[in-house]
N, C-alpha and C positions, 0 to 999 in steps of 0.2 A: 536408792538413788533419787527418787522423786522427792524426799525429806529434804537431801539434801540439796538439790534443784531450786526447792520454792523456797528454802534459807539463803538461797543464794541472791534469788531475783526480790524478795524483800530487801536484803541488803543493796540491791540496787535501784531499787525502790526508795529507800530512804535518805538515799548516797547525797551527802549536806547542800554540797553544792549545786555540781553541773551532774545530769547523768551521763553515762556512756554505754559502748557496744553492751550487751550481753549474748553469750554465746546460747544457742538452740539447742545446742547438745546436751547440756547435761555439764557437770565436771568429769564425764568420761569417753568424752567425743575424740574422734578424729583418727588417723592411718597410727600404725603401728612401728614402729623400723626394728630397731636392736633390742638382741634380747642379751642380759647378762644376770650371772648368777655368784654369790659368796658363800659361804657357811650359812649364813644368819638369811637371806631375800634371795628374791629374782627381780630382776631392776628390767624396765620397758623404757623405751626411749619414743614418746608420743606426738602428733602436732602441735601437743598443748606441754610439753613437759617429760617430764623425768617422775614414773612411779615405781612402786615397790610393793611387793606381797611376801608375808612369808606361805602362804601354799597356791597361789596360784587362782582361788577364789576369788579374795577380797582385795583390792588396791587404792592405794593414800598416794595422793600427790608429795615429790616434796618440794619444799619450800625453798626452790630455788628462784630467786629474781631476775629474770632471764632481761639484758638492758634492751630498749629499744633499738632496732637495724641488726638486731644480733639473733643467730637462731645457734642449737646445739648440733655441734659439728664433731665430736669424738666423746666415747666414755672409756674410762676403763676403772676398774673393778677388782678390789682388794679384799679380807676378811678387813681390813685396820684403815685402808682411805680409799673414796671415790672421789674420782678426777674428771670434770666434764671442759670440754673445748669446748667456745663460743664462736663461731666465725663471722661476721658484718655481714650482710646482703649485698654483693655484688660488689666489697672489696672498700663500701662505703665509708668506712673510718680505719683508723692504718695499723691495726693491730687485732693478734684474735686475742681471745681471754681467756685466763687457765682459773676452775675454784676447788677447791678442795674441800672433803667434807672429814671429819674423823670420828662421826656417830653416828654411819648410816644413813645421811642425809637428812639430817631433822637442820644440821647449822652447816655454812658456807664460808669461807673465805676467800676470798679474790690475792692470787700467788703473785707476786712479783715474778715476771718470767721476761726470758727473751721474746724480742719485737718479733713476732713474728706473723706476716700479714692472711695469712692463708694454713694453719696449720693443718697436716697430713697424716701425721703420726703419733700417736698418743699408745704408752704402756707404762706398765707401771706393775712390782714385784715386790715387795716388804715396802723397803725405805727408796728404793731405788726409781726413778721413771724418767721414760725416754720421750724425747719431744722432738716430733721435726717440722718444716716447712720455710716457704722461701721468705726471706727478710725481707728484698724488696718486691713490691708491687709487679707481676710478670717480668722481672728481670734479673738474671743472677742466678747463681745455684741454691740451693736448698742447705739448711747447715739444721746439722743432728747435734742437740744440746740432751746432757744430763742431770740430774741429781741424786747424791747418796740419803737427801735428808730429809724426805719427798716433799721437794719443789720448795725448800725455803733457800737453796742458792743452786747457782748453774755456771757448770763448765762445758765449753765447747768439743764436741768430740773431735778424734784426730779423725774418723771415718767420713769429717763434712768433705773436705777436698776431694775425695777422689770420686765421688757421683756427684751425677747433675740436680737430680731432682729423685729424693725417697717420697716412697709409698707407706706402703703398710708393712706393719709392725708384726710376726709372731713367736711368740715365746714360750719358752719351755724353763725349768730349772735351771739345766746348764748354761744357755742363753737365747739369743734370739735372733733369728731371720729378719734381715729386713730389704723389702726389695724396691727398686729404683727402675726409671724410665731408662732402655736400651737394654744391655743383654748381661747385666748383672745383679748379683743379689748374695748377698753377706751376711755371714756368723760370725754376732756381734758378742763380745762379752764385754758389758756395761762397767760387771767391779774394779775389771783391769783395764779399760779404753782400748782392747784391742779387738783386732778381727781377721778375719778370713775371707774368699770367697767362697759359696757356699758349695758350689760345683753341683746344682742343679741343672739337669738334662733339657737340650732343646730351650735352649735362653734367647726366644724373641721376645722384648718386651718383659715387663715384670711378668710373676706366678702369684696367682692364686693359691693359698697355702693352710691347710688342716693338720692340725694335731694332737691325736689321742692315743691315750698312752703311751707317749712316746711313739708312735708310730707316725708317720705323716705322712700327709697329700697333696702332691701341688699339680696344678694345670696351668698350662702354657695359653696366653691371651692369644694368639696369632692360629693357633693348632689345634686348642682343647684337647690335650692330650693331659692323661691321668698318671702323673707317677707315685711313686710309694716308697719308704725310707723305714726300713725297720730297726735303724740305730740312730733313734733322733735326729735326723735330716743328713747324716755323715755321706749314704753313700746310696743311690736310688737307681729306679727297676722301672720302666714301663708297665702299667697293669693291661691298659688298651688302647685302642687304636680307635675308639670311638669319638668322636667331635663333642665334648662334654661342653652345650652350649659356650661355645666360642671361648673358654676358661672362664667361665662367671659362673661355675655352679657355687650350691651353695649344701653347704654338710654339717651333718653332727651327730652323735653315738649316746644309743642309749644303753640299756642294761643287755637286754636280747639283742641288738641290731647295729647297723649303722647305716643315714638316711643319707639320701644327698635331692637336692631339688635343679635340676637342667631343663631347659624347655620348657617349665612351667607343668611336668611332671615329677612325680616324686619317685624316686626308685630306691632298692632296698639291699642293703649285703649281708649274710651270715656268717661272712668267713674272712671280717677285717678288711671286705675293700678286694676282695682279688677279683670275684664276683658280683655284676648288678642283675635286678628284675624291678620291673617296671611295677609300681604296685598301683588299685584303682584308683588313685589320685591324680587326676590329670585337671588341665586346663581352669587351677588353681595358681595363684599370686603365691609368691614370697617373696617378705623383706628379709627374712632373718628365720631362723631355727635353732632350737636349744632343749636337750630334754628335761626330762617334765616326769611326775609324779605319773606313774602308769601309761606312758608316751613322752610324745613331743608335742612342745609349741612350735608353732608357725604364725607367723605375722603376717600380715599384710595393710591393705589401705582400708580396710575393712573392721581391723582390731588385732588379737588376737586369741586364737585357736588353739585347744587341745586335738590332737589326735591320738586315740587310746590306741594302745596295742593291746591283743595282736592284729584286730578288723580295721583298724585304721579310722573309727567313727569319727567324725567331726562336731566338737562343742565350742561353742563361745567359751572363751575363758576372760577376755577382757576384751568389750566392743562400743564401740560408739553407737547412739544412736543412730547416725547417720552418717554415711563415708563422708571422709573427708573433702573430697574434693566434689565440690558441687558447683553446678551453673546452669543457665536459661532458669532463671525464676518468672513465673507468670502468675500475677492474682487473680483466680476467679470467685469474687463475693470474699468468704475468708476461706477458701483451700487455696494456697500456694504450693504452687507445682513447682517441682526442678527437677534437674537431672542431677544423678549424683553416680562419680567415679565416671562419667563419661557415657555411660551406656545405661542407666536404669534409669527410668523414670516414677519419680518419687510423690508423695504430697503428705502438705502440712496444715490440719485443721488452727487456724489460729487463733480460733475463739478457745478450743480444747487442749490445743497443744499436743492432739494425738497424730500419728507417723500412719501414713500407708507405704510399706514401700515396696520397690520390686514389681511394681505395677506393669513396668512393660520390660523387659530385655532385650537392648540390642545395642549394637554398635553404632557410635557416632550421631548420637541425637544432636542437634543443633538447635534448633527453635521447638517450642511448646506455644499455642495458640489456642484460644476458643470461639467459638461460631455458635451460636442460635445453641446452647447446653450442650454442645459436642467439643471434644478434646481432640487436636492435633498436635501432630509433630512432626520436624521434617528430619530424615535419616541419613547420614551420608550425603547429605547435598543431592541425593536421587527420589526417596521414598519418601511418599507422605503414608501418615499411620494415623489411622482415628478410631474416638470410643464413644460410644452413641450409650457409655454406661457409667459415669465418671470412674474410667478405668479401668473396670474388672474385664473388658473381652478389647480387644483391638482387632481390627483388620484394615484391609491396604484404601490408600484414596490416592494413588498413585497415577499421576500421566503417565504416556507412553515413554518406555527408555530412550527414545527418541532423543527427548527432552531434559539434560542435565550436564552439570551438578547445577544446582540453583544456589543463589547466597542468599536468600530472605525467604522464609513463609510468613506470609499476613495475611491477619482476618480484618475485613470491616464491610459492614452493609449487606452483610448478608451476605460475602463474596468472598473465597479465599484469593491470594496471590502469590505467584511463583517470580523472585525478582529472578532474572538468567544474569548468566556471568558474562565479563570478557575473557576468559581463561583461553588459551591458545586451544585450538580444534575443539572448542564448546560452542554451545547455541549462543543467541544472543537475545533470543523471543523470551518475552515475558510473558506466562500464564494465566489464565484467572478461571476459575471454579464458580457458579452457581448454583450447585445442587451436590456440596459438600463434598467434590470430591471425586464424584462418580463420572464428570466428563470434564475435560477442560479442553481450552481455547485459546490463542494468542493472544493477550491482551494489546492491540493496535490503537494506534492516532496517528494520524497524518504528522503530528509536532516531533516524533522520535521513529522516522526512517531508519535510521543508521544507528542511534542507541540507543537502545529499549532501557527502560528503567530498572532497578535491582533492589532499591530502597523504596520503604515507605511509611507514613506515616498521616495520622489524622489529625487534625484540631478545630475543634469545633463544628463550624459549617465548609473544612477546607481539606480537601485529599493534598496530601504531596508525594512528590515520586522524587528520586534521584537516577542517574548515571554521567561516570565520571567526573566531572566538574561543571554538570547544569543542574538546575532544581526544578523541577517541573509544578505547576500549583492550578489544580481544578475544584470550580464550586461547584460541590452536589456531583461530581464525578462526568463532568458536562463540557465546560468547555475549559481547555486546558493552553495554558502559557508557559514560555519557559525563561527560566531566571540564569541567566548567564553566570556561575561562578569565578570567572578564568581570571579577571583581575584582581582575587583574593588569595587565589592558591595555586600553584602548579602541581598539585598533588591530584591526588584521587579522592572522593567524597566517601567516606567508610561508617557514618554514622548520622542518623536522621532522629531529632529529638523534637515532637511535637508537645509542649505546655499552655497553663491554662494564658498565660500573656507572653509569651513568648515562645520563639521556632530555635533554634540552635542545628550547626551541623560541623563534622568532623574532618579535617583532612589528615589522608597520609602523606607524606611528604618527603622521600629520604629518611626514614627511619624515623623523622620531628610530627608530630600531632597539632596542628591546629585546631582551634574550635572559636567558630562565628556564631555570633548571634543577632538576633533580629526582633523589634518589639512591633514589629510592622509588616507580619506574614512574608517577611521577603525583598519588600521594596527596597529598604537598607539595614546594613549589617556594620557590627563592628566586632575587630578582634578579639578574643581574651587571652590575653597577654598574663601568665603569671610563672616565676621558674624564683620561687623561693629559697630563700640559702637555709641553710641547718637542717636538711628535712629532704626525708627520701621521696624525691616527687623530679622525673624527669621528662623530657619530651613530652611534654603538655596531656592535654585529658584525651581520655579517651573512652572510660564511663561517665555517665552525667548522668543523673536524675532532678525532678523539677518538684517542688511543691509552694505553690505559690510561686511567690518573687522569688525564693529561696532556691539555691543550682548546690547542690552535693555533685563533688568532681571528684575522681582518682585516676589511676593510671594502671591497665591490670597485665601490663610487661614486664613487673618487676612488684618484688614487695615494693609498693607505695604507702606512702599517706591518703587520709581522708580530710578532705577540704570543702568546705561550705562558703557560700558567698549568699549576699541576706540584699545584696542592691545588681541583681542584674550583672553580676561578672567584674564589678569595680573594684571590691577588695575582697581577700578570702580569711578566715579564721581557721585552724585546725578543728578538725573533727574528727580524729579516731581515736578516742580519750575510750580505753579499755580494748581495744582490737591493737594485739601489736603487727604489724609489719609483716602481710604476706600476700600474697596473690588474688587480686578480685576479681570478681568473674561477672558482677555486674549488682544491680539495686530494683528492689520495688519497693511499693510504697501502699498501705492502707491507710484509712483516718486516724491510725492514731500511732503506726512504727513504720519505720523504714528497714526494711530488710535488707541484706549484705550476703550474699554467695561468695566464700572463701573458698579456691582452689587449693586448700590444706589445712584447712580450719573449718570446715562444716559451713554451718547457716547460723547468723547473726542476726539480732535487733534494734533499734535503740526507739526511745521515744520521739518523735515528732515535736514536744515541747521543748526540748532538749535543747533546739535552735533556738530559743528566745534566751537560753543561760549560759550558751557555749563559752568557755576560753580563748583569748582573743593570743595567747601565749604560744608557739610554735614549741616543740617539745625538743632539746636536745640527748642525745644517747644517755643513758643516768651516768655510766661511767666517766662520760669524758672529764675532763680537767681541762678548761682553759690556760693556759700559762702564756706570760710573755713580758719582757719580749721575748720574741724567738728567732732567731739565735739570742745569748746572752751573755755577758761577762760573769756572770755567777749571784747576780744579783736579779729577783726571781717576783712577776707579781701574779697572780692566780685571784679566779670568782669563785669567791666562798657561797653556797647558799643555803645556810643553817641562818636558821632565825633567829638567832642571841648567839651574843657570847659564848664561846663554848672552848674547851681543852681539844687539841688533837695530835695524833702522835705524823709525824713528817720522816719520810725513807726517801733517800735518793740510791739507786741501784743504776751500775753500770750498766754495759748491752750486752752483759756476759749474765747479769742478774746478783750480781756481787753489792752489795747493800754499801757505801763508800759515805752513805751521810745520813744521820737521824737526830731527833730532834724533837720535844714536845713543847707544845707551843697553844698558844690561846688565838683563836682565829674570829671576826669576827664577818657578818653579812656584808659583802662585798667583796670592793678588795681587799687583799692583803697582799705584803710585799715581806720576802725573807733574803737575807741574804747565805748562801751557801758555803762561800770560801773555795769552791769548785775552781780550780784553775786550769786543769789538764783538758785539752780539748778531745770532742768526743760529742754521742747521743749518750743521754741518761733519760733514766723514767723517774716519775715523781710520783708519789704514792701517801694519801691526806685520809683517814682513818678518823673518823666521829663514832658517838657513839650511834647514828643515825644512816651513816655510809661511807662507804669507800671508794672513792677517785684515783685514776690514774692518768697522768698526763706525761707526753714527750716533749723535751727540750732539747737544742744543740748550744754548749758552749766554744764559745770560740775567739 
């Protein structure tokens, strides 16, 4: 993997133009989720992708090009095709995506399929596969489309009317289960469009549904009650009376056994399910389970896990460096500290690129700090925790319980600081530490009677503190003034960013983020103002990082963009050129990278040079197709962006997915303009095939 690692980061090293993100992991980072298996693989479904192994050892990415705002939202797994759903982030573009692979996943094609905004359902059986989810945008019911030809046309099922909204999909030979919101769920047969209700026991809410060998298992969401169907789902039996986590367990059958995972325990049956025992697997994660050459995998945010039978031992089988969800990055010299998954605290040599990790265990770390070569952290918003060894022993520097939850730990001057909350029946004293920890004291001033500060920060020769909407600013920690926020924001101050020529700070505001700035320690501010079109970036910043003049901003409530400004907040450029679209957790910065904490994507880099060559280009989803006008008479103009001349083949498909217009045609950069002959009013997709890519766009004639 190392081989393949510094092949990678040379390749990015030599990248012609602009550089971009590089991930920290490796090409084999990040959480685990779905596991599925054919004849030929076992297929993983990763933060980074879609892999495959044929024994479970060794795993190749495949080469799927996953578009920008789009992440993988269902697979399903054939000996002869693999089908993966793309869904938007947060419903951001008006259609998911269906690709098909028919080699295993080495090639892709993007299907012409019904609109559908949010898909839920996804299976698939020879030639035949079932697609469901709702058309419009949260409104409407959900409509169940088919294909006998896998996915090159589609008919509407007659089973869309009578539910409201389908779920999940399971299937057997004969046919398939498929359950819906309320107290129904239906045996479907796909060849003939008809169905049944399935007359599954205790119907609140859909069922969670297992089936092996013909035998099946469903649990009720509302009861977690376990039942069992020994004639392929026809006609079912209570097993127990146990609360099987809430109906979310999670099951699968090996050669000797069958496992299931409830409570984040693993339990065992010998006798098809009649019978559970609890085996020593406990207060372990799962995404998914599937057996496995001499056991079962298990996934989780971790990788994934063999467990051998019959001892149940635990091996990596495919892991990340480092979990995926990582946050508080803190540099001291070159170790960069984080948390990662929440609870461990991690470090990262950056000169060597070597991992310490597992350094401390526990819940709910927040901040990582350092003081005079000592390591802190604050726990649960109660506990301070420090290491007087860069990490190998911890022990407590905790105030009295007195005193909590706090929202900041800071170090400066030799002095820890505890910011206190306004949280209803919490303190509101602010703490401070002179001897690491072992005693603390209310941090008092006459200037903040009534609210103690929570924020803070240094620059230079200037301490700052915050609470609510005033900024408090002392030289050399001496004498202290306070900076009136109130005719800037009616929000709450949630973020304090000290740089080497400039102060910045954050409001919340009704759910909207502001962020002021100031090249005058405070005296005056002015807003930044930016809510860019085409590009996932909402309710203003709310990470920032400073280097130089230069302000790196995102937004870590949503997959966001990365955005740099090079003048003080005035205009901004795109900057997440190789990081696609996911959860950020926050930014540091060394002399020569900026690092990037992805809460599902590990730990990133990029160069610091980077900013002098960036793309000044906002990036749109690769798949979209501009079209318009929109609506139209049938005469149709589209943004081509192939750089010459080129041939491409043109499909217009109904909203059933019935192909009604085709066409090859010579397209050139820009625009181009077709006319169709389309007279029947309606939505159509439009679907432009290069040899370079494939576009799909939505039109209404009318």
């Amino acid at each position: 993997m190392k081989n393949i690692a510094t092949y990678l980061l040379l390749m990015v090293m030599n990248f012609p133009l602009y550089g971009q993100w590089e991930s920290m992991d490796g090409p084999e980072g990040g959480a685990v989720g779905s596991i599925y298996q054919n004849s030929s693989f076992y297929f993983i479904k990763t933060s980074h992708g879609i892999y495959r192994s044929v024994t479970g050892d060794q795993w190749e990415q495949l080469k799927l090009d996953i578009p920008k705002l789009y992440s993988i939202r269902l697979i399903s797994v054939t000996d002869s095709f693999l089908y993966v759903s793309l869904s938007a982030y947060h419903h951001q573009t008006d259609s998911s995506l269906l690709f098909r692979s028919v080699d295993q996943g080495q090639t892709w094609i993007q299907l012409v399929t019904p609109s559908l905004y949010d898909a839920r359902g996804l299976y698939s059986l020879n030639q035949t596969v079932i697609y469901s989810g709702p058309s419009e945008l949260y409104t409407g019911p959900d409509s169940l489309w088919i294909s006998h030809d896998a996915g090159n046309t589609w008919q509407i099922s007659s089973l869309t009317p009578v539910a409201e909204h389908f779920y999940d999909i399971y299937g057997s030979e004969e046919s398939v289960i498929i359950t819906a919101i309320g107290s129904k769920e239906f045996r479907f047969y796909p060849e003939t469009d008809t169905w049944t209700e399935a007359g599954l026991p205790d119907s609140i809410y859909y069922q969670t549904i297992f089936e092996f060998d013909s035998i099946w298992f469903a649990f009720t969401v509302a009861t977690g009650r376990m039942y069992r169907s020994d004639d392929d789902g026809h006609h079912w039996m209570q097993v127990s009376n146990k609360n099987w986590d809430n109906g979310y367990p999670i099951m699968t059958q090996t050669a000797n056994a069958m496992y299931m995972f409830s409570f984040n325990a693993l339990y065992k049956s010998i006798d098809k399910g009649l019978t559970w025992t609890i085996t020593s697997i406990t207060d372990f994660d799962c995404n998914a389970m599937h057996p496995a050459p001499n056991g079962l995998y298990v996934s989780n945010a971790n990788g994934l896990f063999l467990l051998s039978e019959p001892d149940l031992s635990i091996t990596p089988s495919y892991s990340g460096i480092v979990a995926s969800r990582v946050s508080n990055l803190h540099l001291v010299e070159n170790q960069l500290w984080f948390t990662s998954s929440g609870h461990s605290i991690s470090r990262l040599n950056t000169t060597t690129n070597a991992y310490a990790f597992d350094l401390y265990g526990g819940n709910g770390i927040e901040d990582i700090v350092d003081l005079d070569g000592r390591i802190f952290a604050l726990q649960d918003g109660r506990n301070v925790i420090r290491s007087n060894d860069n990490g190998a022993t911890w022990k407590s520097a905790s105030p009295p319980q007195l005193y909590s939850p706090f929202y900041q730990l800071f170090s400066d001057n030799h002095k820890l600081y505890l910011g206190g909350t306004n949280y209803p029946f919490t303190t509101l004293e602010t703490l401070v530490s002179e001897d690491y920890g072992s005693h603390w004291t209310i941090f008092e001033s006459n200037i903040w009677p009534y609210s103690q500060p929570y924020l803070f920060a240094r620059k230079s020769n200037l301490f700052f503190a915050a609470s609510s909407n005033i900024i408090y600013r002392s030289d050399q920690d001496q004498n202290w003034e306070a900076i009136s926020m109130e005719n800037y924001s009616s929000g709450e101050i949630i973020r304090l960013y000290a740089c080497d020529n400039v102060f910045m700070v954050v409001f919340f505001d009704l759910q909207q983020y502001q962020t002021f700035i100031s090249s005058d320690d405070g005296d005056t501010w002015k807003e930044i103002t930016f809510n860019p079109t085409n590009s996932d970036f909402r309710k203003g910043f709310n990470e920032l990082v400073c280097i130089g003049d230069n302000i790196i901003g995102t937004n870590n409530q949503r997959p966001s963009d990365i955005f740099i400004s090079t003048d003080l907040g005035d205009s901004w450029k795109l900057f997440n050129q190789g990081f696609y679209s996911h959860y950020i957790a926050g930014f540091e910065v060394d002399d020569q990278y900026i690092y990037l904490a992805s809460n599902g994507q590990g730990l990133w880099r990029r160069k610091i040079s980077d900013i002098q060559t960036v793309s000044t280009d906002y990036f749109m989803p690769e798949n979209k197709l501009m079209v318009f006008p929109n609506p139209s008479n049938g005469v149709l103009s589209f943004q081509s962006d192939v750089n010459s001349t080129t041939k491409a083949k043109l499909s217009i498909a109904d909203i059933t997915g019935k192909v009604i217009w085709f066409a090859t045609r010579t397209i050139d950069p820009g625009i181009n303009t077709i006319e169709t002959s389309i007279e029947q009013t309606g939505t159509y997709l439009i679907t432009i095939c290069t040899d370079s890519e494939v576009k799909t766009g939505k039109f209404i004639i009318q």
